[in-house]
N, C-alpha and C positions, 0 to 999 in steps of 0.2 A: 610545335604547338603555336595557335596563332597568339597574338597579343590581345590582352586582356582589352573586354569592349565596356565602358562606361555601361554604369547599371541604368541608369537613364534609358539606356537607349535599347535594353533586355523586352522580351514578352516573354514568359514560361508559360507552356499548356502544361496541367499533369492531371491524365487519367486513371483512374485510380477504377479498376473495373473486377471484373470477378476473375478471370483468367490472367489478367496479363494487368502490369503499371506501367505507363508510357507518357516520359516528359519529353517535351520539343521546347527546343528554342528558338527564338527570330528576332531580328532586329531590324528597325526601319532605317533604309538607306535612304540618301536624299538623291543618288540615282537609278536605283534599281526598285526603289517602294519596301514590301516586306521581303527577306532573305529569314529561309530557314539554315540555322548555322550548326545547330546541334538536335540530336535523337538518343535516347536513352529508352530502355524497355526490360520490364522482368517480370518473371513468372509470380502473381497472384496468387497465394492459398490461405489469403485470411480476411478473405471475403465472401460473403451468397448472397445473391442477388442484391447486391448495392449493399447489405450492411455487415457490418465488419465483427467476425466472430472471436477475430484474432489480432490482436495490439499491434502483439511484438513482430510477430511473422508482416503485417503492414506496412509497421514503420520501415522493418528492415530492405521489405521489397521498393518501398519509397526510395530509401536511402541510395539502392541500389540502382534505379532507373535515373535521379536526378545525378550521381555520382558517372554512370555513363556520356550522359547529357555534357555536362561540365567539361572532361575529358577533351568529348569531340567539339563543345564550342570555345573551348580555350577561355572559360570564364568561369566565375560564381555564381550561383545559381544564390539567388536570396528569397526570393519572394515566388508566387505560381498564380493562376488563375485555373481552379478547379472545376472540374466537375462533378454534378451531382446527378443521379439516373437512376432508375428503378422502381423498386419497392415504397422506399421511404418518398417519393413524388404524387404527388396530386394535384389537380388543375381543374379550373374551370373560369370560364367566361364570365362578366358582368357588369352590370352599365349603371351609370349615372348620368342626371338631368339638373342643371341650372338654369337661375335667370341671368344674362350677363349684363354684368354694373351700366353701359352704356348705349348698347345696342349694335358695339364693334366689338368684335374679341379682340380679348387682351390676354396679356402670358397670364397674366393674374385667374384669368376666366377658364382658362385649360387648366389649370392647377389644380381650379376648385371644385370641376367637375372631375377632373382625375381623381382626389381625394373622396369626392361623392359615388362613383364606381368601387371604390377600396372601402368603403365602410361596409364593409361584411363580417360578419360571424363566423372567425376562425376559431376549431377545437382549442384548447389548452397547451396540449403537445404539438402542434403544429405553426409555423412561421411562414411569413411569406417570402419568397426567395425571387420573384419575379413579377411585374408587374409592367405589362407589354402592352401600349394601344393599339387598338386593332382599327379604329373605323370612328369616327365625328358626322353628327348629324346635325342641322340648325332647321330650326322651328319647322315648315312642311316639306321643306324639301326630298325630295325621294332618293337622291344622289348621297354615295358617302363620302364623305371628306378626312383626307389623310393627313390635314394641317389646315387647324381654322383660323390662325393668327389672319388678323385685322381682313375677317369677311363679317359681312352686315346680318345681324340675326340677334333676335330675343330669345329664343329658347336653346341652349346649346346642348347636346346628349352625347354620351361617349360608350364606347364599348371597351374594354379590357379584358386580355388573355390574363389571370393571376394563378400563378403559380404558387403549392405552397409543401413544404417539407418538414418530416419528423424530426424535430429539433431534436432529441434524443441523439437519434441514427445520424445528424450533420453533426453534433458535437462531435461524437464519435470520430467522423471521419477528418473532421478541422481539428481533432486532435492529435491523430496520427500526423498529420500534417506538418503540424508546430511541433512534433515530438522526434521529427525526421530533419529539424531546424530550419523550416521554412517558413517564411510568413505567408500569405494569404490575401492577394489582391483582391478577387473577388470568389463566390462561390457562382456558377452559372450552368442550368439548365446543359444535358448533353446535347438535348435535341436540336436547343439552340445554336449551340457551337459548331455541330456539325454541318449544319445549314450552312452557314458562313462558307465552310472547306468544300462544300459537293452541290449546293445550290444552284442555278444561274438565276439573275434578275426574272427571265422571260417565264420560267418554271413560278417562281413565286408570285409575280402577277397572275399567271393565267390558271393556276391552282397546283398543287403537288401533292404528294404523298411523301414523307421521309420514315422511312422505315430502317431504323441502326440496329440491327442482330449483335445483340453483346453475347457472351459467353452464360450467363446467368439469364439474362430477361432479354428481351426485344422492346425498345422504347421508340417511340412512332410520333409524328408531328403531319397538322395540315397546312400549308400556308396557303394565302390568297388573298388575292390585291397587295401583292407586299409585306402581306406582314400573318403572325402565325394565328391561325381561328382554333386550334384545338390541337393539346399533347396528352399523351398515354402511354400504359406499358402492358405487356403483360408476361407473366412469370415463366417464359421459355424462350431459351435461345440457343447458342452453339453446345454448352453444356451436354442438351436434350438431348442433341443429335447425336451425340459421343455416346452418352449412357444407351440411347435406344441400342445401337448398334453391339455396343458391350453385352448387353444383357439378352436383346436377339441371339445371338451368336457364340453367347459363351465363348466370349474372349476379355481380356484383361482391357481396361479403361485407356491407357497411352495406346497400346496397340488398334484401338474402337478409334482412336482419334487419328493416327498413321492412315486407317481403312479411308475413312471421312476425308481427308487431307488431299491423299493421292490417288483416292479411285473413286469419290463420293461423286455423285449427280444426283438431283431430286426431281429429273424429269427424265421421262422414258426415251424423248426423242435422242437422249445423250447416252446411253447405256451401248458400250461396244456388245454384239452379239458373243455371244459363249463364252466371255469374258469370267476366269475364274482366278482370285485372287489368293494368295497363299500364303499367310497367317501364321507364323510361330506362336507356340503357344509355351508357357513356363515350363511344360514338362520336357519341355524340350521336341515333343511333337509339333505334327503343323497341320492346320485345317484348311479347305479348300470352300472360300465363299465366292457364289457366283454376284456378280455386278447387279444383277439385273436384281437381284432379291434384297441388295443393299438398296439399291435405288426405291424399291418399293417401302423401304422402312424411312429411308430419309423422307421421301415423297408424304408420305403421311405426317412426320410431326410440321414440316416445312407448309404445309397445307394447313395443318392444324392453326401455326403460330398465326399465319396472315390472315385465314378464317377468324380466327379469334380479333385482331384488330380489325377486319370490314365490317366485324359483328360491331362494336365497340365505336366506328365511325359513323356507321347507318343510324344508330342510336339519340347519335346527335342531331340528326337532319340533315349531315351534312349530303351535298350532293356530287355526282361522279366528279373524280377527279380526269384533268388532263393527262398527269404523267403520274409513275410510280418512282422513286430514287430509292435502291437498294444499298446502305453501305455497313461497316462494320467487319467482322473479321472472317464471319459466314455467308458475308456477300459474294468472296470466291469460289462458292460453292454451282459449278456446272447444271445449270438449267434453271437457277434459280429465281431468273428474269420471267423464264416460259411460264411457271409456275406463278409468279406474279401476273402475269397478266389475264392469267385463266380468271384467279380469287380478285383481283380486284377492278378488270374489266376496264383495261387503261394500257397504253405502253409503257414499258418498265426500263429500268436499265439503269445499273450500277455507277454507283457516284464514289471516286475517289477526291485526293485533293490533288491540285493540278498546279503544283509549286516550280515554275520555271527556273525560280531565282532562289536554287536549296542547295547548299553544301553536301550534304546526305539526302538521298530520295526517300522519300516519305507518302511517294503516290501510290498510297496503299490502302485502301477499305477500312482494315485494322489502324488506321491512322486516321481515321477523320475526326474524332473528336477533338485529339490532343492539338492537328493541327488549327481546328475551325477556335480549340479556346486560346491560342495565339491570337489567329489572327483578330476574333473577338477583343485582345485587350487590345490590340492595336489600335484597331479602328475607333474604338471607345475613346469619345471625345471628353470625357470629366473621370479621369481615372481615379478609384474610392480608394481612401484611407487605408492600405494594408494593416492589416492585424497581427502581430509582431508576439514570438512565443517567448518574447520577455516582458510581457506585459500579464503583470499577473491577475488582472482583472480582466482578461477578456473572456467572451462565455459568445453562448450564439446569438442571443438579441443584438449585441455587437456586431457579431462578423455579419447579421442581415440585415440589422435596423437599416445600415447607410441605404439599401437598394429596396427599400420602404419607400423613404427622404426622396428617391429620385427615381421619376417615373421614367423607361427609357422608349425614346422614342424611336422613329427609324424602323428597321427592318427586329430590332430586338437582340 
């Protein structure tokens, strides 16, 4: 086992998803940059679609992924920076206008137009979890500006991505959390994190698509010029594809998910000819499914999921993207790029994380979030207050207020 590394110098990811819980650990070297040192991972069944039906089955699956993790990084695992994804997320864009105090911007003057964008009308059950710049304007200029400190201008205007989340459904999960004995660095957006692991620079300047296929929902982000212009979900994902196939086919759910696994495509041009697959079945018989008819079932909900978000993108105004990035754990799913680029009329192509400097390899689809919310706290230059499950006063305006307090800038 290696020797224990100063917690200081820790980042924990832990996803905490509908299929599957997956912590990664890394730590920043001052030769190598981030090193992932540890991976922990375990089967989910007290969750659908982001919110959590079952405590104790969470906790334990928590327990059970950070307890692998630790193992393989020869350390403690005390604290995580989570994520949050699904059902319980909603988002939208919105801007604020000031006068500035002297006719130069001051930090003073972004602050106060950043608070003038965040004065909105959020439900009761709902917090904000995120609060992303997107774009700065000053008085007529036509150009947007991605940092106005000390440029010349009277009228200053701002746009924000704000995220917000069913405080209910984040208690819920910040309390498995702390009930698995972990504190709580930050709570952060999946779409976000993932970006980080599968993103490049040139993708986000010149516009993208991230589309992360979870097991329960498929949650999708746009970015452009840098930084994200719009996130969403919708309620299908790897799941889908298991049960269509189960229920087609009249066959048991694990065995739907084996079919999917090792013979699935969702495009024609990948379908081996005559290809017939051969399926035990409880009774101890076995059924003969041909490829080509799996293909035509997956083809359909795989269509359906990305139809549903181009519908849900157009809506915004947004306009055609450059690239499509597929990731997630149904991202290895054969043809699934071809099928992207039909529905979204863009080139596509699967974004893993690409961790040079990893103890354990982790360049896997199914690994993108856990690793993007490492590298997320890494790079996070003002790390917040963890929230400590001995602290008997904490609740969720707590674990969210701080990321209220502090608008983040950058890439988000």
């Amino acid at each position: 086992m290696a020797p224990k590394k100063p917690e200081s110098e820790l980042y924990v990811g832990l996803d905490i998803g509908t299929t599957k819980i997956a912590c990664v650990v890394g730590r920043m070297s001052p030769d190598y940059g981030l090193e992932i040192t540890g991976l922990g991972y375990a089967k989910s069944t007290g969750l659908w679609q982001g919110k959590i039906n079952n405590v104790s089955k969470t906790v334990e699956a928590i327990k059970e992924a950070v307890g692998s993790a630790e193992q393989m990084a020869g350390c403690k695992i005390a604290s995580a920076y989570v994520g949050v994804a699904g059902g319980p997320v909603e988002s939208f864009n919105s801007t604020g206008l000031i006068i500035t105090e002297s006719g130069l911007v001051t930090q003073e003057d972004i602050r106060r137009v950043n608070e003038s964008a965040m004065n909105v009308n959020i439900p009761q059950n709902r917090d904000i979890i995120h609060t992303i710049p997107q774009v700065y304007q000053l008085d007529d200029r036509k150009d947007y500006i991605t940092d106005p400190l000390s440029m010349n201008g009277k009228r200053l205007w701002a746009s924000l991505h704000i995220v917000t989340a069913d405080m209910n459904i984040i208690r819920d999960i910040a309390g498995c959390v702390l009930q698995a004995g972990l504190d709580i660095n930050n709570t952060v957006l999946e779409s976000v994190a993932s970006a980080e692991a599968v993103l490049t620079e040139n993708e986000r300047q010149s516009g993208v698509i991230l589309v992360d296929i979870g097991g329960g929902t498929s949650d999708y982000a746009i970015f452009q010029n840098g930084c994200i212009w719009h996130s969403g979900v919708v309620p299908m994902g790897g799941d889908s594809l298991s049960n269509d196939l189960s229920t087609g086919f009249c066959i048991p759910l694990d065995k739907a998910e084996q079919l999917k696994i090792q013979f699935g495509c969702c495009h024609e041009r990948h379908v081996t000819p005559d290809l017939k697959i051969e399926v035990e079945l409880p009774s101890g018989t076995s059924t003969l499914i041909d490829q080509s008819v799996t293909c035509h079932v997956l083809n359909n909900r795989v269509k359906e999921i990305f139809s549903a978000i181009d519908t849900q993108i157009r809506e915004t105004g947004y306009e055609k993207a450059m690239t499509a990035v597929l990731t997630g754990g149904s991202a290895h799913l054969l043809g699934i790029t071809d099928l992207a680029v039909e529905v979204f009329n863009c080139p596509a192509r699967v974004g893993q994380p690409d961790c040079g400097n990893a103890v354990v390899s982790v360049n896997d689809p199914k690994f993108s979030t856990a690793v993007g919310l490492v590298m997320y706290g890494a790079t996070n230059e003002e790390p917040l207050r963890p929230i400590s499950h001995d602290d008997s006063n904490w609740n969720i305006r707590k674990l969210l207020g701080s990321m209220i307090k502090k608008v983040f800038k950058g890439r988000g």
